[in-house]
VEXVOLUM-22312 format. One record per residue: residue in three letters; chain; z negated, y, x of N, C-alpha, C in turn. Coordinates in steps of 0.02 Angstrom, whole numbers, plus 50000, padded with zeros to 5 digits. Layout:
VEXVOLUM-22312
r,c,n.pz,n.py,n.px,ca.pz,ca.py,ca.px,c.pz,c.py,c.px
Ala,A,Z,Y,X,Z,Y,X,Z,Y,X
...
This chain:
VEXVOLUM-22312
r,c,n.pz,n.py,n.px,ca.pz,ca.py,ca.px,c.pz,c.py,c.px
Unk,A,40053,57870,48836,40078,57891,48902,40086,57829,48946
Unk,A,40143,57820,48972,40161,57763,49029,40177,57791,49088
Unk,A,40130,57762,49136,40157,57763,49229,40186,57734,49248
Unk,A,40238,57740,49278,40284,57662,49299,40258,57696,49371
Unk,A,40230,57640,49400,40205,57628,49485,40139,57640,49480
Unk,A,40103,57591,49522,40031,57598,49558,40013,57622,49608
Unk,A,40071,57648,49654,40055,57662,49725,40010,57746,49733
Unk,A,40009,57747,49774,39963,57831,49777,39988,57880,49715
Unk,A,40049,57876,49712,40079,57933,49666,40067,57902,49583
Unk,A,40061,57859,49578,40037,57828,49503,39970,57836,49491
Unk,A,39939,57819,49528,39870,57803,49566,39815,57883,49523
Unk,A,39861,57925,49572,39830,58021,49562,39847,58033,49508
Unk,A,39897,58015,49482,39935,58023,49384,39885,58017,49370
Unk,A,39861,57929,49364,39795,57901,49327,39754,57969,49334
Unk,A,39715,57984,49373,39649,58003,49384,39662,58081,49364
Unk,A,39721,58121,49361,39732,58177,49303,39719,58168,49258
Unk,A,39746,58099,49233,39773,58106,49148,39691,58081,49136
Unk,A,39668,58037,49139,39593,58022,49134,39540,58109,49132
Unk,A,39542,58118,49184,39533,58208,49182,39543,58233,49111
Unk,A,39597,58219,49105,39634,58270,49045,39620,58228,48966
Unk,A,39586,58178,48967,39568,58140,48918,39622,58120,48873
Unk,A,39654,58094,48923,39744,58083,48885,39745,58001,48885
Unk,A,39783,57973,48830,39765,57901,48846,39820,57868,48892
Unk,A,39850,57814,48925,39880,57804,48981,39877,57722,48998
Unk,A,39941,57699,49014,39932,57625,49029,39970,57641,49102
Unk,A,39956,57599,49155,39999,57600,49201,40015,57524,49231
Unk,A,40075,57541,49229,40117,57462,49252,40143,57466,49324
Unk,A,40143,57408,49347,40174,57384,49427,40203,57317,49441
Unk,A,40241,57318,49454,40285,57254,49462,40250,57211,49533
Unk,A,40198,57235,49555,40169,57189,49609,40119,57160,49592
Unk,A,40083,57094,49617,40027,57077,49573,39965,57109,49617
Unk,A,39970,57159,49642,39887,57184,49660,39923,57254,49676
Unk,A,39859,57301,49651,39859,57376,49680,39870,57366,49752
Unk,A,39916,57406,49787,39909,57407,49881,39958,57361,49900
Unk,A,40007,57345,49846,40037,57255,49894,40101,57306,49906
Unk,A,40136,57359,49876,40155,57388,49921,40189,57419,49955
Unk,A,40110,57414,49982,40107,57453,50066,40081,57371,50119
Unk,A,40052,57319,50085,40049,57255,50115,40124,57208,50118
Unk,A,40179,57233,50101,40225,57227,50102,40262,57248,50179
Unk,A,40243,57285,50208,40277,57326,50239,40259,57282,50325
Unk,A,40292,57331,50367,40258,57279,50429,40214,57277,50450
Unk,A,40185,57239,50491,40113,57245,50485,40061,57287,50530
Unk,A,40106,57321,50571,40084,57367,50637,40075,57446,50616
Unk,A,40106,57463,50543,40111,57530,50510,40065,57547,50517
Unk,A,40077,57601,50499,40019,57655,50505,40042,57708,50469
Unk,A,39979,57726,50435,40016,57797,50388,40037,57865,50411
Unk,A,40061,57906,50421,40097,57965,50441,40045,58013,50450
Unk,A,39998,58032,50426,39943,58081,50429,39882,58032,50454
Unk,A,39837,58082,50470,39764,58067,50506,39721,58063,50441
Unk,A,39660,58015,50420,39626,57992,50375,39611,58066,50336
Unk,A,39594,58126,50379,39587,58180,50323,39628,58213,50302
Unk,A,39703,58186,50282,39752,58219,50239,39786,58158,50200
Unk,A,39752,58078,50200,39749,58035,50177,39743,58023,50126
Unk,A,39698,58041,50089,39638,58035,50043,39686,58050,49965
Unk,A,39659,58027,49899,39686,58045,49842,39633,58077,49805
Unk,A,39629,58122,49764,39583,58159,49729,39529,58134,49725
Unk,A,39465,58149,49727,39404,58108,49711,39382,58074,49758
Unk,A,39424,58044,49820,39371,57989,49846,39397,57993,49922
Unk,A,39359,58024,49972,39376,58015,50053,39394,57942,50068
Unk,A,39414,57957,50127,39444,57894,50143,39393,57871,50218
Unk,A,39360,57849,50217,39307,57824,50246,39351,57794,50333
Unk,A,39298,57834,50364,39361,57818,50459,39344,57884,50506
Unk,A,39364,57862,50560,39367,57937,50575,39411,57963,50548
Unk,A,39404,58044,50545,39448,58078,50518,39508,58101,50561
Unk,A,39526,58082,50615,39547,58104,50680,39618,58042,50696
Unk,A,39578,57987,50655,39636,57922,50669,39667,57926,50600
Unk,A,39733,57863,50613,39792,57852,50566,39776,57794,50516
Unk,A,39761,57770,50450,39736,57712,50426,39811,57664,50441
Unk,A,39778,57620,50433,39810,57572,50456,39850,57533,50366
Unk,A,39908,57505,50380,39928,57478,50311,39897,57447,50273
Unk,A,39836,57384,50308,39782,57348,50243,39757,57376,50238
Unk,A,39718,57438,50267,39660,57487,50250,39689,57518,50195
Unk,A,39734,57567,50185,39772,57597,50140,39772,57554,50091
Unk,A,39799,57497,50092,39804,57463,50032,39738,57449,49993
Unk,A,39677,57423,50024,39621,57400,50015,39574,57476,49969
Unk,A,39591,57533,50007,39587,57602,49991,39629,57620,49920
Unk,A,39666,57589,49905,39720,57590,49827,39692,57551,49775
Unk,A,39662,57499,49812,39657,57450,49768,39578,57485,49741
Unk,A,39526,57501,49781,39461,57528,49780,39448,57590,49730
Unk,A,39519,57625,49751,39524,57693,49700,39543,57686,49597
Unk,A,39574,57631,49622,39594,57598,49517,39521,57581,49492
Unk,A,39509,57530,49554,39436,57511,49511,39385,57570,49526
Unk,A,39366,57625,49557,39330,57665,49555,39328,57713,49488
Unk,A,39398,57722,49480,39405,57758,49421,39427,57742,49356
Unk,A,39417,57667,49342,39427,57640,49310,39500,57650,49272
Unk,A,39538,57655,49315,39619,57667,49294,39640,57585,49248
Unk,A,39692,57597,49202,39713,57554,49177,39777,57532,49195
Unk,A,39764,57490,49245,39815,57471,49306,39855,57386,49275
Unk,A,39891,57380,49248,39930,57306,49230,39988,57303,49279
Unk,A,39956,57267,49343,40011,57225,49379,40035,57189,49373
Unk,A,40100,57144,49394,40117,57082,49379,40178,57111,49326
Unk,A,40200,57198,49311,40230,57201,49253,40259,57240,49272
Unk,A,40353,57212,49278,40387,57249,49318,40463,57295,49230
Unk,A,40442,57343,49256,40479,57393,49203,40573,57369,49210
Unk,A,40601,57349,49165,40674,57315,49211,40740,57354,49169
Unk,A,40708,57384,49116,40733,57455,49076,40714,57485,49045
Unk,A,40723,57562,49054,40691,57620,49038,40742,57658,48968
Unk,A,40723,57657,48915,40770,57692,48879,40736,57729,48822
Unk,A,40775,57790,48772,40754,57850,48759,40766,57839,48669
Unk,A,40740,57846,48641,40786,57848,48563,40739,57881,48499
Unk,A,40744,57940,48474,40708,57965,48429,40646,57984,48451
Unk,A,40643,58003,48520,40600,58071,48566,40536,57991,48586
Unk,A,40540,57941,48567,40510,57895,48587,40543,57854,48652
Unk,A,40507,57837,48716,40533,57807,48782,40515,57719,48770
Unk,A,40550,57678,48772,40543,57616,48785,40556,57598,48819
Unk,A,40490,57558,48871,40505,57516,48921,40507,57450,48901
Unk,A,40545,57392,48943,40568,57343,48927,40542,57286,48997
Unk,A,40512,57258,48992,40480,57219,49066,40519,57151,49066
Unk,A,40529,57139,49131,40539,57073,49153,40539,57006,49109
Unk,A,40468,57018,49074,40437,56943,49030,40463,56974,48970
Unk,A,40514,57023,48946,40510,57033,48884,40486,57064,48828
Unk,A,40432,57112,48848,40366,57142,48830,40413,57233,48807
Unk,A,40411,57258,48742,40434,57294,48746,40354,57360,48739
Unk,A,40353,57410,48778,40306,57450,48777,40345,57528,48746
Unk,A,40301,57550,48710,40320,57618,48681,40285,57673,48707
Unk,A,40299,57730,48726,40281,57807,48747,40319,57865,48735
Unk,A,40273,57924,48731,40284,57960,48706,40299,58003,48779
Unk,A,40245,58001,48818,40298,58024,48890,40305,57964,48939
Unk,A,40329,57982,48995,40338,57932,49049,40343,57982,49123
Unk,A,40290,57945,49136,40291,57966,49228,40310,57895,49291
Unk,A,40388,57942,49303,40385,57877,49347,40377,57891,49416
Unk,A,40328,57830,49449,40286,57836,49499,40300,57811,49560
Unk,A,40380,57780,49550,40397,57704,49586,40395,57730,49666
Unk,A,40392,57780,49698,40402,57810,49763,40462,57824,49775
Unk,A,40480,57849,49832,40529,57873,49862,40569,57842,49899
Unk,A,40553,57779,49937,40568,57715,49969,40559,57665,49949
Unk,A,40617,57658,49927,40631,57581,49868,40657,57546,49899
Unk,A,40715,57557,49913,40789,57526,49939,40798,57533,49978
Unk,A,40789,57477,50052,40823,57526,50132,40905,57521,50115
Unk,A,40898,57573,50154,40993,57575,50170,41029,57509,50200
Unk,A,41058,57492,50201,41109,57443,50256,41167,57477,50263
Unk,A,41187,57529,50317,41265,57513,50302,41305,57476,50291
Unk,A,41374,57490,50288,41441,57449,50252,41470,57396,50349
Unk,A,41419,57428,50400,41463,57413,50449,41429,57352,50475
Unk,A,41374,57352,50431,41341,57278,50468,41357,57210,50423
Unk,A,41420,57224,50413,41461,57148,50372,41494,57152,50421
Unk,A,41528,57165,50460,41544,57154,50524,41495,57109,50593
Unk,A,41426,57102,50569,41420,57075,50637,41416,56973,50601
Unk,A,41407,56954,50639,41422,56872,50628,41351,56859,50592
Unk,A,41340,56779,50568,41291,56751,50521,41241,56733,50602
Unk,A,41271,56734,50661,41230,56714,50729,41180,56788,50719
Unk,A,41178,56828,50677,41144,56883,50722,41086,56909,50629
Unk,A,41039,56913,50652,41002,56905,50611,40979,56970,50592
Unk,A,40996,56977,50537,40986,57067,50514,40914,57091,50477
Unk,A,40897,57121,50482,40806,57150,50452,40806,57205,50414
Unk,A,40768,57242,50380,40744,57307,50373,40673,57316,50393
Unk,A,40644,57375,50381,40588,57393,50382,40547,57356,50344
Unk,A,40574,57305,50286,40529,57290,50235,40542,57229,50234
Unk,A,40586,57193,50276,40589,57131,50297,40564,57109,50361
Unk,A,40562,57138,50423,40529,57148,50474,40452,57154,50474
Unk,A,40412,57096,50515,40358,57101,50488,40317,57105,50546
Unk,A,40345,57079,50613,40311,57092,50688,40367,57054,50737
Unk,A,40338,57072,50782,40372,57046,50851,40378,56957,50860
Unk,A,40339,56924,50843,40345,56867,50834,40405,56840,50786
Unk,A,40419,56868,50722,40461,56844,50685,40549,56844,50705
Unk,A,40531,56881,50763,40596,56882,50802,40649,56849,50844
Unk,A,40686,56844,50843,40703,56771,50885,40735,56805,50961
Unk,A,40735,56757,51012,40720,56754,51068,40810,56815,51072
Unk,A,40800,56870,51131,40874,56903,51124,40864,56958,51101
Unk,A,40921,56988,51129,40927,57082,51122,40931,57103,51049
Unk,A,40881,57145,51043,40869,57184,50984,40900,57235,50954
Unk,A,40917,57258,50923,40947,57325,50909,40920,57360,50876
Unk,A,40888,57403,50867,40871,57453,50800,40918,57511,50786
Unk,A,40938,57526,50739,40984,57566,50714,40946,57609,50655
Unk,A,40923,57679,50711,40890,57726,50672,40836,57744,50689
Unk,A,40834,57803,50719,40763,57830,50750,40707,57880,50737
Unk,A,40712,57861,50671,40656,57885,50640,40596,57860,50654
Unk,A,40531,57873,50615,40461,57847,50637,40436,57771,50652
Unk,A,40473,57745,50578,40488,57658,50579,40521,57651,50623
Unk,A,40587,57668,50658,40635,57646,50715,40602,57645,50780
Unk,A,40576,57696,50779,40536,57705,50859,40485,57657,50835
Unk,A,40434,57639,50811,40370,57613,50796,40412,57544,50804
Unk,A,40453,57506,50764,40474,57435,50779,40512,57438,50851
Unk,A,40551,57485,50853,40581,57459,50943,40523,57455,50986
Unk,A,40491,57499,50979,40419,57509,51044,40375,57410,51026
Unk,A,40371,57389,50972,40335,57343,50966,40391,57296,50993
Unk,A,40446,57279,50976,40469,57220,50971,40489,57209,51075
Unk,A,40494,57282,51093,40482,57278,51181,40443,57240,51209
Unk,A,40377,57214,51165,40343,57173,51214,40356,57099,51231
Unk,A,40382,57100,51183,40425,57012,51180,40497,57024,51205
Unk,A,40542,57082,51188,40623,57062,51189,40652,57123,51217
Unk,A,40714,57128,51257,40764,57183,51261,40769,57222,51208
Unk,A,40754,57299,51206,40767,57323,51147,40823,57374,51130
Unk,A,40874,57386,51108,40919,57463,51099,40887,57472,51036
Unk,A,40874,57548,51053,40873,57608,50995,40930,57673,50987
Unk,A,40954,57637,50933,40999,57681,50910,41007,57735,50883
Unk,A,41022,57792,50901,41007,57856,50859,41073,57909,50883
Unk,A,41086,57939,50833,41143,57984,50810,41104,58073,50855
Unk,A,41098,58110,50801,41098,58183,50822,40993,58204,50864
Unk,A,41019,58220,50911,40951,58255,50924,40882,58232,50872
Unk,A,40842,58189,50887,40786,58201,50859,40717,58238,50889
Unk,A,40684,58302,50851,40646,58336,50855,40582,58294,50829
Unk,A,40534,58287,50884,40457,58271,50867,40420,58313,50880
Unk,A,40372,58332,50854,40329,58409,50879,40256,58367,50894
Unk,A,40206,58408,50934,40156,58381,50939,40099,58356,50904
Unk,A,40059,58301,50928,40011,58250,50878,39961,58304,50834
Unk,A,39935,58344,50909,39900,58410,50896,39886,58446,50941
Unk,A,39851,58501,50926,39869,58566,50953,39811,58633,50947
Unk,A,39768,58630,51010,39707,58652,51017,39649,58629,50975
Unk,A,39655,58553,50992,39593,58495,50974,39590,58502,50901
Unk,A,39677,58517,50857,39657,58513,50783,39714,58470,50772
Unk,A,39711,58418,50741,39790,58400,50706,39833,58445,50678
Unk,A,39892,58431,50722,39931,58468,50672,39962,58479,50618
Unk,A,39942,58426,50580,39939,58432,50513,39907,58474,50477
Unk,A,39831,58495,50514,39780,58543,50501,39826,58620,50516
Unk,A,39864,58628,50572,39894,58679,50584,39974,58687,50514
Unk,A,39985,58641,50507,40032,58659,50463,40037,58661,50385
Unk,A,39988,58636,50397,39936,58655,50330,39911,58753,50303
Unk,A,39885,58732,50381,39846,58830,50378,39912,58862,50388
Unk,A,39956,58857,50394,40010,58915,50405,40063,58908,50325
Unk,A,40045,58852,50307,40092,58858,50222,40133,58819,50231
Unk,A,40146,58800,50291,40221,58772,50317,40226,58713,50255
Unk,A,40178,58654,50244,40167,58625,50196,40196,58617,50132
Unk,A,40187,58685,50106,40191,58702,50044,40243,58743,50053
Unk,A,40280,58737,50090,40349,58805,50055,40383,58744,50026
Unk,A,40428,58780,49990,40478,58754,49925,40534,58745,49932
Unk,A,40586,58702,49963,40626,58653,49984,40670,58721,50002
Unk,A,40686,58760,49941,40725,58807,49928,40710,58888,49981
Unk,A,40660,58875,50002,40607,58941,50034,40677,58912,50115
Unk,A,40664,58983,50141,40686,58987,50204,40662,58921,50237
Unk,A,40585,58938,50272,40546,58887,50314,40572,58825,50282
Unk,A,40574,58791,50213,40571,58742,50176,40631,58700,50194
Unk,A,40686,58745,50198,40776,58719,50218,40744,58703,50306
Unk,A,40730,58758,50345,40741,58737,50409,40690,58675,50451
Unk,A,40631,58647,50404,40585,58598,50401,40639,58532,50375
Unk,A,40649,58550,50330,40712,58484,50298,40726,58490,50337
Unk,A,40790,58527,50365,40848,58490,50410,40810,58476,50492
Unk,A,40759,58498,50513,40757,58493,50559,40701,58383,50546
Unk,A,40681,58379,50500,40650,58313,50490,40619,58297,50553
Unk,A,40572,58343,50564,40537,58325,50629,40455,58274,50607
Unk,A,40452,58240,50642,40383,58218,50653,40316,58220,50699
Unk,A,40274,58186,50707,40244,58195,50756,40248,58145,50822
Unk,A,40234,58157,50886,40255,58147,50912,40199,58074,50933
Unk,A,40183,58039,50923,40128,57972,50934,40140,57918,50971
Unk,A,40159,57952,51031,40197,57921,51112,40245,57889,51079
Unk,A,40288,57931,51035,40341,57886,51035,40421,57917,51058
Unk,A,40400,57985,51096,40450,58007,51143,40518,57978,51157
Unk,A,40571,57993,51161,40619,57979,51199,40576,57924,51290
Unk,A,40539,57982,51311,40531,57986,51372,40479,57917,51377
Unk,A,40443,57923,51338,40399,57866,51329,40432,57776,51305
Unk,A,40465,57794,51257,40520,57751,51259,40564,57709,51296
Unk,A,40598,57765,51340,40643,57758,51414,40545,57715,51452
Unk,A,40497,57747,51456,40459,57713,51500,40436,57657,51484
Unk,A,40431,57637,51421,40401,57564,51386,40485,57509,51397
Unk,A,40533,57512,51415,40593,57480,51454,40623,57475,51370
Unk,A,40637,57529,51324,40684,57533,51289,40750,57579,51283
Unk,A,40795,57539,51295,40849,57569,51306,40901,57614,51259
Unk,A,40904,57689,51250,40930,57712,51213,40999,57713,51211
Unk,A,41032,57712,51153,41107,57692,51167,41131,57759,51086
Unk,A,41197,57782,51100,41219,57812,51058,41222,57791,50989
Unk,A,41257,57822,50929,41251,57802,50859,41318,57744,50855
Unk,A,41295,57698,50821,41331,57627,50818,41400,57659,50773
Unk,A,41452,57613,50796,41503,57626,50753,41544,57576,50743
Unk,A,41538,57529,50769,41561,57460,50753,41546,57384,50779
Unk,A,41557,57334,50729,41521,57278,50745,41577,57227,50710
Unk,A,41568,57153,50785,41609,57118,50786,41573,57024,50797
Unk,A,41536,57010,50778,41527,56938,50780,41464,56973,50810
Unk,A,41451,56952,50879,41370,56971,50911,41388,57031,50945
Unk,A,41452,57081,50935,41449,57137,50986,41421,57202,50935
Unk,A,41405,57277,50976,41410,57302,50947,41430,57356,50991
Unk,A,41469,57411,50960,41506,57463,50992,41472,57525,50964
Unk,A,41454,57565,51037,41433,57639,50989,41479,57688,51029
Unk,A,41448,57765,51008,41488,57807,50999,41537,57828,51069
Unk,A,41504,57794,51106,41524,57809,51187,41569,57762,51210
Unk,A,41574,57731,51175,41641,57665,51183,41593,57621,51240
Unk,A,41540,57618,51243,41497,57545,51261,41508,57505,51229
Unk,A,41464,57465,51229,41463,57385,51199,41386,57333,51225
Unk,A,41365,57309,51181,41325,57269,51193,41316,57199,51135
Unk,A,41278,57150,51185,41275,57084,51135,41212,57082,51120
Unk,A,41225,57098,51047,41138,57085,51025,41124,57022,50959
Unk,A,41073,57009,50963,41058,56946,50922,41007,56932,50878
Unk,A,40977,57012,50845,40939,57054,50807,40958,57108,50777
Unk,A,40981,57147,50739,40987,57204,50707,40928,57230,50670
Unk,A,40898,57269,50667,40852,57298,50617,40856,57364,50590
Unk,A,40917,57368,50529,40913,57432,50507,40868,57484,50497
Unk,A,40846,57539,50519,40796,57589,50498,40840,57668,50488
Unk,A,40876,57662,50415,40921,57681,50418,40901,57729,50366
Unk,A,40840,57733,50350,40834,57767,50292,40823,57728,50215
Unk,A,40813,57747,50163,40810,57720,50089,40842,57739,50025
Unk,A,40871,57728,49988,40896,57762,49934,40859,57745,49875
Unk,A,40852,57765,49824,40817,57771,49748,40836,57720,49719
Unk,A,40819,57669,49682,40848,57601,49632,40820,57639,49566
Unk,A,40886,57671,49533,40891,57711,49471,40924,57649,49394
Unk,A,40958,57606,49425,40994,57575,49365,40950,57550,49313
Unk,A,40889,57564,49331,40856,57537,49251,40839,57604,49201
Unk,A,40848,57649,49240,40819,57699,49183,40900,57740,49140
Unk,A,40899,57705,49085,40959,57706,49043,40952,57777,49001
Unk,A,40950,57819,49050,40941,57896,48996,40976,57941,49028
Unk,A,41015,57963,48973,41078,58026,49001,41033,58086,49022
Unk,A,41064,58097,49104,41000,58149,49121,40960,58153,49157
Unk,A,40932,58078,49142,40868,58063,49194,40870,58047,49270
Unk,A,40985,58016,49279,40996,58021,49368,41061,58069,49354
Unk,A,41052,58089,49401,41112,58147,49436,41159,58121,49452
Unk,A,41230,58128,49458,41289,58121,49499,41293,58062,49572
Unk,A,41242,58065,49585,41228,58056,49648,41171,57995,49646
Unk,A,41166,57981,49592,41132,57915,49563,41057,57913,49593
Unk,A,41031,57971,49594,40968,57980,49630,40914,58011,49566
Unk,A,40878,58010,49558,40827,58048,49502,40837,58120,49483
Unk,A,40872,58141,49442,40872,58197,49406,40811,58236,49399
Unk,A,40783,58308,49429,40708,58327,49402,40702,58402,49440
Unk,A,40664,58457,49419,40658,58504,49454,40573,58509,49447
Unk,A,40547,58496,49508,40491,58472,49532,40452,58441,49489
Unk,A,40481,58392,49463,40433,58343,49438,40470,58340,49364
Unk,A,40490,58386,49331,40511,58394,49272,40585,58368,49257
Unk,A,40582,58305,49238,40666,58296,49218,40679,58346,49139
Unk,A,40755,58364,49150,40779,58382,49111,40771,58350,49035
Unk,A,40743,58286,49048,40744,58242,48977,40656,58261,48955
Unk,A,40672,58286,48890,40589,58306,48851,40534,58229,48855
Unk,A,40493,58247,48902,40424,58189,48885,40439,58150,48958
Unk,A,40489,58175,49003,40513,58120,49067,40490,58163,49132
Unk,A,40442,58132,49177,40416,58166,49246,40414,58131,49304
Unk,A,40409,58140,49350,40375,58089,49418,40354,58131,49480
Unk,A,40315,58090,49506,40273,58097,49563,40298,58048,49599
Unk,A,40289,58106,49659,40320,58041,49727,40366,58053,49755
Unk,A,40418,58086,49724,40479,58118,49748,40470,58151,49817
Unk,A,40506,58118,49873,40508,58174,49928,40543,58231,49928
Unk,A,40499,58299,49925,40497,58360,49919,40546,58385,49840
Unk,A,40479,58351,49788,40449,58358,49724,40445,58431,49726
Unk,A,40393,58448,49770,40390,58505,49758,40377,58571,49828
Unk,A,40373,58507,49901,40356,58524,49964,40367,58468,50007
Unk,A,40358,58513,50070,40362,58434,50129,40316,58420,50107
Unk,A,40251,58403,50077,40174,58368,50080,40197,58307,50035
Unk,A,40257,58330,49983,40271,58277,49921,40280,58225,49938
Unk,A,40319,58204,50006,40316,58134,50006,40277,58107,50053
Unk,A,40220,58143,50060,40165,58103,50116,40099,58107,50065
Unk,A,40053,58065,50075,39984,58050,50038,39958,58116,50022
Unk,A,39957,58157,50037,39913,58201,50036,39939,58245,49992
Unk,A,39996,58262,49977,40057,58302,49912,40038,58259,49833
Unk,A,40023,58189,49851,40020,58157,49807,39995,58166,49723
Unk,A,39917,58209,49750,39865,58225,49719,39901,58293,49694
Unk,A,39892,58338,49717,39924,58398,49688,39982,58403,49657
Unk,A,40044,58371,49680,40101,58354,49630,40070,58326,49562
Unk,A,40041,58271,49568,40019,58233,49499,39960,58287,49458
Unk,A,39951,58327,49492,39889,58375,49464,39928,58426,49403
Unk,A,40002,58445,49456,40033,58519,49413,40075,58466,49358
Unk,A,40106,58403,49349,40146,58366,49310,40089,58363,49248
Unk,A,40018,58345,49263,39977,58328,49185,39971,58398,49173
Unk,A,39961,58440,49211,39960,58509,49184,40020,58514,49135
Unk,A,40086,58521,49148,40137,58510,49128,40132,58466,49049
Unk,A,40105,58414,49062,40104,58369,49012,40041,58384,48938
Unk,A,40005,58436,48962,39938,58448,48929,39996,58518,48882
Unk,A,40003,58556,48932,40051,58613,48912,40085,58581,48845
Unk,A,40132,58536,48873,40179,58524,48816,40156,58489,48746
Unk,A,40106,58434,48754,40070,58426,48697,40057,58466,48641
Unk,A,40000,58526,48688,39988,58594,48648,40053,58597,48593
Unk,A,40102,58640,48643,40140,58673,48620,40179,58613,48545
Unk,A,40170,58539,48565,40200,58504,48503,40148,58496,48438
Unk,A,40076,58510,48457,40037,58513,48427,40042,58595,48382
Unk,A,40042,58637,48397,40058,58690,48362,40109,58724,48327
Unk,A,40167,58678,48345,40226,58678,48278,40196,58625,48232
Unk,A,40155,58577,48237,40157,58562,48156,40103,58586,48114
């Protein structure tokens, strides 16, 4: 059995399949458990409060009330391999995935060809930020970022900022990079944030107890949770925003040397861009008819690709909204070795 990824969702694989007395190597193309999420910027913070944090087996030590912070998390990843003595080989990046005579071969970086009989891939859900096609339009004067290149307010150079995209990362870097620079935040349709919490419980705790959690992409609640992609609200308001002196500006639609034009036929000169535009899947290594869809995204119905012996964890809404936050992690990877124990059996009793 092979894991491709170490991060939380590889991480909970391990500590099933160990459970399940299944044998298991797991590979990561970073050289330490946690690098990442030490990758990322350095002000993050994880999306849930420390008690919906946690991966099977081991609390996450904090109050339970606060957000861990990105080295904690990481330090917390790295703590959980060696706790459970997972068989974690970093430094070993999978660079093709291919299928031939019900046997999976991975193929690494250095050359190393590894053989399995299944494969869980673990790599997450945010691989690749987006860039649109429209920011080849702005000039080599204007210095472009992502979420995963962006690392704090300092690394910024002196001049109006832009963020393009107002999601959790978008608001969280515009609000930071305000204390040093002019900031626009860019954002398209209505964004919905609901509250942190709600009669002295997180509401995570509340949406938890009501199922909301766990409905199934496909379930009524499940569609109107998708489209509505709300978060919580962690003063990062519109209103709060407008009061920390960041200036909201409509959805960008074109860019010319240092200008940029949005939907209102404004204009401004900015001398920062920082896409937070979202992420797409980096599928081109896994060379199996099947395993990506049309749409060059991972092929799978909750967890189960169509290809015999092929699964993953990590997928946002695998199997629920919880799937792509820490806390889905564990239970997705719980029903996939189930899955995987199942099918054994069943190959075990045809011969």
């Amino acid at each position: 059995m092979l894991v491709i990824g170490a991060g939380q969702a590889g991480l909970a694989a391990g500590y099933y399949l160990r459970r399940a007395g299944l044998p298991f190597l797991i590979v990561d193309a970073h050289p330490r458990v946690g690098d990442s999420w030490r990758s990322r910027y350095a002000s993050l913070t994880l999306f849930t409060p420390r008690q919906f944090s946690a991966l099977p087996g081991l609390p996450l030590a904090g109050n339970r009330e606060q957000y861990p912070s990105r080295d904690e998390f990481a330090v917390y990843l790295e703590d959980y391999a060696a706790r459970f003595s997972l068989p974690v080989r970093s430094g070993t990046r999978v660079a093709r995935l291919s299928r031939a005579n019900r046997v999976f071969l991975a193929e690494t970086d250095s050359g190393e060809k590894i053989e399995a009989s299944e494969v869980i891939v673990a790599t997450g859900g945010f691989q690749k930020p987006i860039v649109p096609s429209i920011s080849s339009g702005f000039g080599s004067e204007v210095l472009q970022l992502t979420p995963q290149t962006y690392q704090n307010p300092a690394g910024v150079p002196d001049g109006p900022v832009l963020v393009v995209g107002d999601g959790a990362s978008g608001r969280d870097i515009a609000l930071e990079c305000r204390t040093l620079q002019p900031v626009m935040l860019s954002h398209g349709k209505p964004r919905k944030l609901f509250p942190e919490g709600l009669f002295g419980k997180s509401i995570w705790w509340w949406l938890r107890l009501l199922g909301i959690l766990n409905a199934s992409p496909e379930s009524w609640i499940g569609r109107k949770v998708r489209a509505a992609d709300a978060f919580p609200d962690r003063g990062q308001g519109d209103k709060h925003l407008a009061q920390a002196g960041v200036r909201l500006v409509p959805r960008l639609v074109a860019a010319s040397g240092e200008t940029a034009t949005f939907s209102d036929g404004s204009s401004a000169t900015v001398r920062t861009v920082i896409w937070a535009t979202g992420y797409r899947d980096e599928t081109g290594w896994v060379e199996i008819p099947s395993a990506v869809g049309p749409d060059r995204a991972f092929s799978h119905t909750n967890g189960v690709s169509a290809v015999p012996g092929l699964y993953f964890v990590g997928r946002p809404w695998q199997r629920n909204r919880a799937s792509a936050l820490v806390m889905g992690a564990g239970p997705d990877a719980g029903r996939i070795v189930e899955e995987i124990v199942r099918r054994q059996h069943r190959q075990g009793a045809k011969r």
